[in-house]
N, C-alpha and C positions, 0 to 999 in steps of 0.2 A: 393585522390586515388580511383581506380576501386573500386567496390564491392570486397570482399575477400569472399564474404559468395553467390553470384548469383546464382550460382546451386544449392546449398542447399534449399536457399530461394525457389526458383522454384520449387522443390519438397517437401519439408515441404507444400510449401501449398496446396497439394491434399492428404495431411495424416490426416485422425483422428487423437483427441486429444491421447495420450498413454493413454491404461488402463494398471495398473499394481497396487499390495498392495498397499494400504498406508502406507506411514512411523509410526514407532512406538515411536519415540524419535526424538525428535529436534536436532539441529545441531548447536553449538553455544553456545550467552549468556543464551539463553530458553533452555538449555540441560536438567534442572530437572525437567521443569513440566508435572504434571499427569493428571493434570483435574479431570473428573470423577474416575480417577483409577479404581477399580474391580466393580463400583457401580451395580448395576441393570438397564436393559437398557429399557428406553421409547422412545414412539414413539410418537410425538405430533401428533393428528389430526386436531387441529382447532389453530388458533389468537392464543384463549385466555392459552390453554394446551401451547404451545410453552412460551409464557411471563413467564405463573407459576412456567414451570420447569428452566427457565434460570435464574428467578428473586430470588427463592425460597432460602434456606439457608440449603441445601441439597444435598450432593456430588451426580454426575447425570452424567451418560453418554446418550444423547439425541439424537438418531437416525433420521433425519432428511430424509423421505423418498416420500415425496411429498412437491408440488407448496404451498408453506403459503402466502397469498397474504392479505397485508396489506392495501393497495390500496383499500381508502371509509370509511375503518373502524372506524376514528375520524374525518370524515366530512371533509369541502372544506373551504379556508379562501380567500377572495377577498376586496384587500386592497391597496392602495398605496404605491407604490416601487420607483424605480432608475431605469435609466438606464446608466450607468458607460461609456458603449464603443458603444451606440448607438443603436437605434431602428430597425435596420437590423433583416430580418429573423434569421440571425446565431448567433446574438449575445445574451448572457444569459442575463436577465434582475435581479435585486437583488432586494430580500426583504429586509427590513428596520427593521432588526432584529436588538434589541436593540440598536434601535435608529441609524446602520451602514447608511445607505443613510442621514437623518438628520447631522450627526456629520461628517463623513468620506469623502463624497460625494455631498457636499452642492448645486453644481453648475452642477450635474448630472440632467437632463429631469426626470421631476415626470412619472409615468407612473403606470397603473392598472395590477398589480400581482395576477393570481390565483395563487392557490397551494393547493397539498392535505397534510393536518394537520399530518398524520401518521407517511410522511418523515425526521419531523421537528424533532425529535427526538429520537434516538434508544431506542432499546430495553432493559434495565436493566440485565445486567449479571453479577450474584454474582461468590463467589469463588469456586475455586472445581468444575466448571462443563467441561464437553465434548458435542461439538455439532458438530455432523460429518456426513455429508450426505452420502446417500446409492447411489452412481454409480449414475447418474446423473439426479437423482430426487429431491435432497437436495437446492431448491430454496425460497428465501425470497423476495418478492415484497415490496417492498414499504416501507420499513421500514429498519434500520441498526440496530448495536448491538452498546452498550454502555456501556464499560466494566470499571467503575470506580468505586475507591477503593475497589478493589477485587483482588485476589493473583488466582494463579495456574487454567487459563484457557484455554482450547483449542478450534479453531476455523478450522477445517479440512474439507473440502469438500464440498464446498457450495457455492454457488453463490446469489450475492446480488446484487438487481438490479431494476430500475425502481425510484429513490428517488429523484422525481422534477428536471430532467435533466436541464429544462428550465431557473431555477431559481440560482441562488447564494444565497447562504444561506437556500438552498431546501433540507439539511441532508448531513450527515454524514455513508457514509458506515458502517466503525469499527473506533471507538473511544476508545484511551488509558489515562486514565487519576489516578494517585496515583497505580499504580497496580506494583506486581512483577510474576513473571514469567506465562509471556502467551507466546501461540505458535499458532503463525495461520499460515494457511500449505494449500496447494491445493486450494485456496481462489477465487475467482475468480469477480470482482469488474467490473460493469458495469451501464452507465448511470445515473453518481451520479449526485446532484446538487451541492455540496462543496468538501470537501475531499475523495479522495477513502482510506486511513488510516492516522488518525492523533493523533499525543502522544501529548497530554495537557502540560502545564504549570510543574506540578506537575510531581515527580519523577512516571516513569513508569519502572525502573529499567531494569529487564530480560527479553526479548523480543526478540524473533527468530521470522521472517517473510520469509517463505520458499515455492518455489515451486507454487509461486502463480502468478495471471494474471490478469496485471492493465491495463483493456482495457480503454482507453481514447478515443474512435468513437463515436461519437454526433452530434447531429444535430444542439445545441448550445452550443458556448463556448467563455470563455470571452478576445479568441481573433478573436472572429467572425468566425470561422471558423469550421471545423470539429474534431479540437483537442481539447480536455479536460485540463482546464489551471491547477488544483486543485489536483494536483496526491495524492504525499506521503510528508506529513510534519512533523518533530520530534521536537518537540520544548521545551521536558523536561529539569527538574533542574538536572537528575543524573541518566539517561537514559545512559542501556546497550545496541544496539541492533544488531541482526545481520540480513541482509538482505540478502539471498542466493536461487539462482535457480531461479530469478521473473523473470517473462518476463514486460519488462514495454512499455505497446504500445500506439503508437498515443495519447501524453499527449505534452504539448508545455511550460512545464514549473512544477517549484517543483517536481521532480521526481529523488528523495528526493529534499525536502527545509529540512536545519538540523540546528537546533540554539541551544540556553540554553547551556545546558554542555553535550547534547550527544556525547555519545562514536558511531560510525555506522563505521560496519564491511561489506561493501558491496562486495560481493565475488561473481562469477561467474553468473551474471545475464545477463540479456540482452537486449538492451535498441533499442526500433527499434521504425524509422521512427517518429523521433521527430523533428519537424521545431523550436523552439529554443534552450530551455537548457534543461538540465538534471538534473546536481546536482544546488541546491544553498545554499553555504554555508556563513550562516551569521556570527554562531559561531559554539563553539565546534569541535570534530575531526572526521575525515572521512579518513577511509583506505579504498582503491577500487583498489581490484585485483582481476585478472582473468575474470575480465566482458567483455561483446563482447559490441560495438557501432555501429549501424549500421544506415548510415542515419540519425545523430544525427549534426545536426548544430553545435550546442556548447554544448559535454558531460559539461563542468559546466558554470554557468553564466559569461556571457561575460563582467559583472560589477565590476566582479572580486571576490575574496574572504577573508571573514572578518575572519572566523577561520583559520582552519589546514585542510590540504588534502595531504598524499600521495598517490599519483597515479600509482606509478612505473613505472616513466619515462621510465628508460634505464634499469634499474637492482635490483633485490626485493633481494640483497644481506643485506640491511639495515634493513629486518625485523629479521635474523636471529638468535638475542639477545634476543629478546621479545616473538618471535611467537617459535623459534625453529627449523625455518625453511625458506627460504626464500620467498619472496614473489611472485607470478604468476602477469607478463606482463598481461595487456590489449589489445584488440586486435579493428582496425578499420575498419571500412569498409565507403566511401563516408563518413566521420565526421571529424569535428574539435579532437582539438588536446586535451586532459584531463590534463596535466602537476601536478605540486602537489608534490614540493619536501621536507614540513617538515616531520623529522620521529623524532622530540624530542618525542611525543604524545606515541610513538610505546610503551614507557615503560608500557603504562597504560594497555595493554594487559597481561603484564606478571602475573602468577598467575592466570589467566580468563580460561573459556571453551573457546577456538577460533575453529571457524567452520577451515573444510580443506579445501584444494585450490586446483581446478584443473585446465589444461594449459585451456585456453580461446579457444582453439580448440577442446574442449570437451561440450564447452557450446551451441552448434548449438541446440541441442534437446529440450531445454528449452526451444522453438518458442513452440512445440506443447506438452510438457511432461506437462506446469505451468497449474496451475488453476483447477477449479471441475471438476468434471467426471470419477473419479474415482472408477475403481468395488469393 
């Protein structure tokens, strides 16, 4: 079908991003976290200030008000890699990170990998902290956050960016891994090497991901092309999460990939200009209402799926046992079709925070409201 959103589109894109407050409270499974709470507020100025307070064992609301630029600061590694999808300018070349090109990729072209050391691994953040950029100064180069076994953090306003684009296996935006209730909000993820958000193995339980923007535009990626293959992957054992207000652009694949036993409440987002899929679900459940698809070949993998998805087909009359309410239609524009008619999973909502739903004609502004830059 035509575009349903062309005017819009056409003017959204000569709008600034919206300033407006940030939000003070998550929406969803992350409805109780506080972060820093009433703490006392710093301001990093250098690397190594930013690591201490994020790493440190010390509730912290950390005002992020300048470029932190990690990029240099653990030197350069030049080494033997892979090339999975060919030596093309566009295509990302992959490091031979524990042993992935040897084991994985055996019969991949060897080929010579830079990369700077800084991106290979984020940044340590314990529990209890707040890191929230000031209007739209709040940027981190070259390095992500690594938020494992740690409870009650917040990730608000900030942009992370530059982490070995080129490379696969070049970093990790934000990493969730053994944690319970984090809220990253206004986020804004650009020119990663692997994942732009990925929940580990391990249960990462409470989890709101709100209002945030998964740019996938690159110059390499691992389908040669200008889309970012490595979006959003959830892959915990008892993982809650709710994904609402993202904008998710130019990604061509995993945007969500969701396995393990997550619960994913994906509500009003907006998935634009994706040349393959969207969602892929290997395991676990996935409710997706109220999101707009715009330009989306195939909102979920075309290979089919291994969990649960309700999508609401025709009528969100079947959440209205579990949620309290029914569920909000999907809305399309130029895209395949979402389908996704189990709702046995639906029970597992009851008793939960569930974010609220609005009609999918509401969700136009989340092109320009998502991601940092907030006053």
């Amino acid at each position: 079908m035509p575009s349903i959103f062309k005017t819009f589109l056409a003017v959204a894109s000569l709008l600034p991003s919206a300033l407006c407050a940030l939000p003070t409270q998550a929406e969803g499974f992350g409805s109780s976290t506080t972060g820093g709470g009433s703490a006392a507020i710093v301001y990093p100025k250098t690397a190594a200030e930013l690591v201490s307070y994020l790493g440190d064992s010390t509730p912290r609301r950390i005002y992020l008000d300048r470029t932190i630029n990690f990029i240099g600061t653990e030197g350069t590694a030049s080494e033997t890699g892979c090339a999975p999808w060919g030596t093309g300018s566009q295509c990302q070349l992959a490091i031979n990170q524990n042993g992935w090109c040897t084991n994985y990729q055996p019969n991949a072209p060897k080929v010579n990998v830079k990369y700077d050391k800084a991106g290979i691994l984020g940044i340590t953040v314990g529990s209890n902290k707040s890191l929230i950029g000031v209007g739209s100064k709040g940027v981190i180069r070259g390095k992500g956050l690594r938020i494992i076994n740690a409870k009650n953090v917040i990730v608000q306003n900030v942009h992370i960016t530059e982490l070995n684009p080129q490379l696969v296996w070049g970093g990790d935006a934000i990493t969730l891994d053994n944690t319970d209730n984090v809220w990253i909000d206004h986020v804004t993820t650009s020119l990663i090497g692997r994942q732009h958000i990925v929940l580990g193995n391990s249960a990462s339980n409470r989890v709101t991901i709100s209002n945030s923007k998964i740019d996938g535009t690159t110059n390499w990626s691992a389908s040669c092309n200008t889309y970012h293959y490595w979006g959003l992957y959830f892959a915990g054992s008892n993982d809650l999460v709710t994904l609402k207000n993202n904008y998710i652009y130019r990604v061509s694949g995993r945007g969500p990939k969701v396995s393990g036993n997550t619960l994913l409440h994906a509500v009003n987002n907006f998935f634009h200009d994706v040349p393959d899929h969207a969602f892929e679900i290997d395991s676990g459940n996935v409710l997706a209402e109220g999101n707009i698809f715009q330009n989306v070949k195939y909102p979920v993998n075309s290979k089919g799926i291994q969990g649960q998805l309700f999508g609401v087909p025709t009528s969100g009359a079947a959440c209205a046992s579990a949620l309290g309410r029914n569920c909000e239609l999907n809305g399309f524009g130029s895209s395949g079709t979402l389908g996704g008619t189990s709702t046995g999973f639906l029970a597992n909502f009851k008793g939960k925070t569930v974010a609220k739903a609005a009609p999918y004609s509401n969700v136009k502004s989340v092109m320009t409201s998502a991601g940092f830059g907030m006053a």
